[in-house]
C-alpha positions in Angstrom: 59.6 118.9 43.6 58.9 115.9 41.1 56.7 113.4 43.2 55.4 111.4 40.8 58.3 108.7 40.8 57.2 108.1 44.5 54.1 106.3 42.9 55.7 104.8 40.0 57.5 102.9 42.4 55.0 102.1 45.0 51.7 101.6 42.7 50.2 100.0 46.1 50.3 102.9 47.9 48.0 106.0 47.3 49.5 108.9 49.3 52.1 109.6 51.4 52.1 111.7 55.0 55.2 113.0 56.4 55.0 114.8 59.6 59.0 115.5 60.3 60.7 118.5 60.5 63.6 117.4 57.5 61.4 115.8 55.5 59.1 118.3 55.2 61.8 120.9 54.1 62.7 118.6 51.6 59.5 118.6 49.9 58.3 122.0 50.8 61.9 123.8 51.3 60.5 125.7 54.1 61.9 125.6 57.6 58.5 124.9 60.0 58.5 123.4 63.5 55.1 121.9 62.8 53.1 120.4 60.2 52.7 117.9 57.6 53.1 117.0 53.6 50.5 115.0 52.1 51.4 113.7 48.9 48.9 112.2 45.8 48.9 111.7 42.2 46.0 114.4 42.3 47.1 116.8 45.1 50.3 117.8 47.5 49.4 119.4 50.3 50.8 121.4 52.9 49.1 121.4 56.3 50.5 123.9 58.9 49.3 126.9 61.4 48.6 130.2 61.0 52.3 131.2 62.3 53.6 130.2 58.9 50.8 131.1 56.8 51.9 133.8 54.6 55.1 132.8 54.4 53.7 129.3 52.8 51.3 130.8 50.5 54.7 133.0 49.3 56.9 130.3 48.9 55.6 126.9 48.7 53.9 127.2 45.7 53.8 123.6 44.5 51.3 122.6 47.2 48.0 123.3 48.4 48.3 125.2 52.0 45.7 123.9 54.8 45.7 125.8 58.2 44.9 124.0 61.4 45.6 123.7 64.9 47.5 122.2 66.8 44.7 119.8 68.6 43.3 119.5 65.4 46.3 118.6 63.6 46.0 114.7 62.7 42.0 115.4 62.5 43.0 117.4 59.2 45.7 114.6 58.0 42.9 112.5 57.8 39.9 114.9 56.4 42.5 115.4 53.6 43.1 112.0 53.0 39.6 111.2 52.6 39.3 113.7 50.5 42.2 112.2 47.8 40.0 109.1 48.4 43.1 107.5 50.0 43.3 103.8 51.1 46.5 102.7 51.6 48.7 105.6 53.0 52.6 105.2 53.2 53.9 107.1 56.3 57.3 108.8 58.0 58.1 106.7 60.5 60.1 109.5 62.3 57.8 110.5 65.2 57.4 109.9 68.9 55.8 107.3 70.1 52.8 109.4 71.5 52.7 111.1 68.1 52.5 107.6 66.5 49.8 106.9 68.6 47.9 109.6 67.5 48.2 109.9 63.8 47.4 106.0 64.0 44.5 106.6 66.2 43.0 109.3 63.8 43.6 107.6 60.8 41.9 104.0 61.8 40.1 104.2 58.2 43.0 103.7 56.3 45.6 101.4 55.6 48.8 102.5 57.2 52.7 101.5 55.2 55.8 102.8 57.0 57.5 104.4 54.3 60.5 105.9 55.7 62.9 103.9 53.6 60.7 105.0 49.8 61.1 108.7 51.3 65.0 108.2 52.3 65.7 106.5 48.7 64.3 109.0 46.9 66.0 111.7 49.0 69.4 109.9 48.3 69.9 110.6 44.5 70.4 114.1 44.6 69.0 116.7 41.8 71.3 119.4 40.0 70.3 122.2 41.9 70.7 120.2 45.2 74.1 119.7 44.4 74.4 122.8 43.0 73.1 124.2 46.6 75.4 121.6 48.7 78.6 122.5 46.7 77.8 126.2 47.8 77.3 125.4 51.4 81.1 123.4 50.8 82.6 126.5 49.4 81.3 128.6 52.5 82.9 126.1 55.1 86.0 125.8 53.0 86.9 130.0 52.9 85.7 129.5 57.1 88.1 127.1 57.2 90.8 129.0 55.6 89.8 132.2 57.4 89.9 130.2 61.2 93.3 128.5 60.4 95.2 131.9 60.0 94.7 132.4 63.4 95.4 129.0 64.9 98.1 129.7 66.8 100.2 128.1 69.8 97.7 128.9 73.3 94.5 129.2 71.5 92.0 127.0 73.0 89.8 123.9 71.0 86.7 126.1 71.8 88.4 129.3 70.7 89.3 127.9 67.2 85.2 126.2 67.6 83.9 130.0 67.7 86.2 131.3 64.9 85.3 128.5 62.3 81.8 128.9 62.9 81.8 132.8 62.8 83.3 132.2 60.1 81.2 130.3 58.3 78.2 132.6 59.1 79.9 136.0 58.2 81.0 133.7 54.4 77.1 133.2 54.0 76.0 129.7 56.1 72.7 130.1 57.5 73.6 128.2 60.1 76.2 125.3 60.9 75.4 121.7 59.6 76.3 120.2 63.1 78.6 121.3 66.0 81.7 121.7 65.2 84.5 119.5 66.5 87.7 121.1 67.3 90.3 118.5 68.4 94.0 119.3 69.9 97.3 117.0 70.8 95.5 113.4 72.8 92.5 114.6 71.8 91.9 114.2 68.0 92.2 109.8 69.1 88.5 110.9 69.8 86.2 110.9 66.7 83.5 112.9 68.2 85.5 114.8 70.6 83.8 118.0 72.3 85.8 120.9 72.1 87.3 122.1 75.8 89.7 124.5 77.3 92.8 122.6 76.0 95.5 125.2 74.3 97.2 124.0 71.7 101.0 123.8 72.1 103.6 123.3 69.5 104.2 120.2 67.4 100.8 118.8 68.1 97.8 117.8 66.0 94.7 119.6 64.8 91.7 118.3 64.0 88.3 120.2 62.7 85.1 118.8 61.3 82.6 121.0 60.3 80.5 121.6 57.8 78.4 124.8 56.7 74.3 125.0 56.5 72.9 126.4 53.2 69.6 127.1 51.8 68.6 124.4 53.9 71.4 121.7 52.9 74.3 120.5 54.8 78.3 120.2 53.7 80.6 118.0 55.9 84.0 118.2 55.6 87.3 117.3 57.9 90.9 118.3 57.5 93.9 117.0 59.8 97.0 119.8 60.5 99.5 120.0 62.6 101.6 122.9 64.4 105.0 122.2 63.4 106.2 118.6 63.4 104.3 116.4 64.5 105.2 112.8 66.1 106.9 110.1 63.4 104.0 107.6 64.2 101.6 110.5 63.3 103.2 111.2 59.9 102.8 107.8 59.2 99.6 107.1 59.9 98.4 110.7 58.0 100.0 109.1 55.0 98.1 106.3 55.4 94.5 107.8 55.9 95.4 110.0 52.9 96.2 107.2 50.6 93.5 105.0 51.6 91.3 108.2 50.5 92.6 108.9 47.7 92.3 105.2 46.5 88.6 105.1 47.3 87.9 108.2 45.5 89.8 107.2 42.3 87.8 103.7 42.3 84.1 104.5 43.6 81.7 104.6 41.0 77.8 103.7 40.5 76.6 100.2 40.5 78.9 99.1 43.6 77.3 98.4 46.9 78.5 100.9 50.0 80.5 98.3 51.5 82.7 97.5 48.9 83.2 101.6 48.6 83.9 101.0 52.4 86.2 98.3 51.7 88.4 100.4 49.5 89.8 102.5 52.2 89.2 99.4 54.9 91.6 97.2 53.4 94.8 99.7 52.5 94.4 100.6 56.2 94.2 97.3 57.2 97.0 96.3 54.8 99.1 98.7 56.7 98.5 97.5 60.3 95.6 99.8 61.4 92.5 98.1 61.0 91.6 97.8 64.7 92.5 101.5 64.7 89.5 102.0 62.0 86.3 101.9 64.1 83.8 103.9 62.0 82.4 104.0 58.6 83.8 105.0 55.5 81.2 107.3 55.1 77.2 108.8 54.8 74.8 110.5 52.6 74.7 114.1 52.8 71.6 116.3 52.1 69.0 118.3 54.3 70.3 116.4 57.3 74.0 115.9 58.0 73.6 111.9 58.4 70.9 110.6 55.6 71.0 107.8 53.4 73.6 105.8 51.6 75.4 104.6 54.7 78.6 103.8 53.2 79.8 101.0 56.0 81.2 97.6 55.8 77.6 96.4 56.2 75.8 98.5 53.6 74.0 96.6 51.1 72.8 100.1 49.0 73.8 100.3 45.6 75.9 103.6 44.6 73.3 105.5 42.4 74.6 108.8 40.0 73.9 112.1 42.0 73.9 110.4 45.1 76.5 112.5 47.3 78.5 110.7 49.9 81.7 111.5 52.6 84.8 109.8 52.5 86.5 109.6 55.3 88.7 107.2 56.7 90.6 107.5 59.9 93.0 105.7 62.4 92.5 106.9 66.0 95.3 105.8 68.8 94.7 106.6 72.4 97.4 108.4 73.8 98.9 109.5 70.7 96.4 111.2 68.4 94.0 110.5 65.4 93.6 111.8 62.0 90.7 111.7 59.7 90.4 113.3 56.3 86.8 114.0 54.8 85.8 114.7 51.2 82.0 115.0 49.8 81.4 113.3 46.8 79.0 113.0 43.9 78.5 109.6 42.5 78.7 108.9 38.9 78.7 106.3 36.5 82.2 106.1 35.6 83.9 107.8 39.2 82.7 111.0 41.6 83.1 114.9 41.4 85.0 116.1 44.5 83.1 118.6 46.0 86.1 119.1 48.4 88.4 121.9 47.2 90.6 122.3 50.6 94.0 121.2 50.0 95.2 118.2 52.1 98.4 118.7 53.8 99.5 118.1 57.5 101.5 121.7 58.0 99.5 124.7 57.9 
């Protein structure tokens, strides 16, 4: 992992300490429930406890490896620090408050600069083999996908279909899913984030899956829309809709335009077409070690598209009552467009 832009950008600060779980795999790409990355011109180093000690010696070879303990733990952040000869020290800002209180308290020599956002930007623009790894981890959830739909039938349950799209996804290779999978039937899919239940699904009514497959420690996110035979006029319509607002987003995002225009894309044709009320998320999100990371492509994000970062598309309209659709694509920015990462075809009968 190339750190040395970290201090191009940020000549003021001298290292960096990160202390949470994702972006310590992002640095170190090893799972650990403790430690934390200390970054410098001079050294990177990896402080964790003897349960992952031979594992980080094996495989995080870009780092020096310090063992502690856990009462000892922001002691050490600080003995290394002083030993970088440290001063000003840009920090994760993703910790508890009693955690804060802590690392603050041991590190009372040294100038403290949350950092969160330098760690985020830099873990927006993506490199080739992390979208190399991410379109992998798209592939898995797509053949799940595939594989779970052939046996969507009429009296299957939302939590049934749940468990076959995420055995799926493991038995195809996922280490593990990128979020819990939502499983929406009939009423239902008006509910964005809908938790799947013990509804069957009967004829003529909509289905609605996100999911999205975990990979060598990076996520995919995808979300299709089907229905069991013919589905409600109104929700034909409004499928249309959501698929052409799509479709015109991805055909006219491209570096150099700020999130919320790319937001604005899909926002207006739905809005053109009497659904904007009906629109109440974002267009989209970063995609990376964690599900939900930087860009936040919304109508109030002020981030500027950047080549290689990867983003979601996916507008929706959502009527109580009735039913909702949403159609999600990942995609990789680029000067002149995006690469669909998204393969799965996009069509309301299955």
């Amino acid at each position: 992992m190339n750190t040395s832009d970290l201090f191009e950008n940020n000549p003021k600060i001298d290292a960096f300490a990160v202390t949470d779980e994702s972006n310590r795999y992002y640095f170190t790409k090893m799972e650990t429930s403790f430690g934390a990355v200390i970054l410098s011109p001079a050294r990177n180093v990896f402080i964790t406890d003897f349960r992952y000690e031979s594992e980080a010696r094996e495989k995080v070879t870009d780092f020096e490896i310090v063992i502690t303990t856990y009462s000892g733990f922001y002691a050490k952040i600080a003995e290394v620090l002083s030993s970088i000869n440290a001063k000003t020290v840009g920090y994760g800002e993703k910790m508890y408050i009693d955690e804060f209180n802590n690392f603050k308290s041991a590190l009372t020599g040294f100038k403290l600069k949350p950092a969160e956002d330098i760690i985020a930007a830099k873990r927006a623009v993506k490199t080739e083999e992390e979208i190399s790894i991410i379109k992998t981890a798209q592939q898995i959830a797509e053949t799940a996908l595939k594989r779970a739909m052939s046996r969507a039938k009429a009296g299957i349950t939302e939590r049934e279909l749940m468990a076959e799209i995420n055995y799926e996804m493991i038995m195809a290779g996922a280490d593990k899913y990128s979020f819990e999978t939502i499983v929406a039937f009939g009423a239902n899919t008006a509910q964005p984030h809908h938790h799947p239940s013990d509804k069957k699904l009967e004829k003529t009514e909509l289905i609605l899956v996100d999911m999205g497959a975990k990979y060598r420690g990076y996520c995919s996110d995808m979300t299709r829309t089907f229905c069991l035979g013919n589905p409600d006029s109104k929700l034909v319509e409004i499928y249309g809709i959501v698929k052409e607002a799509q479709e015109y987003a991805i055909k006219n995002i491209k570096a150099g335009m700020t999130c919320n225009d790319a937001d604005a894309l899909a926002r207006e044709y739905i809005t053109s077409n009497g659904y904007g009320e009906n629109f109440g998320h974002s267009f989209g999100h970063g995609v990376g070690v964690d599900i939900h990371e930087e860009p936040r492509v919304g109508s109030n994000g002020q981030t500027i598209l950047q080549p290689n970062m990867i983003i979601t598309a996916e507008p929706g309209i959502y009527i109580a009552g009735l039913g909702g659709v949403r159609i999600e694509d990942m995609l990789v920015v680029k000067e002149d467009g995006v690469v669909n990462l998204t393969t799965y075809e996009k069509k309301l009968s299955f």
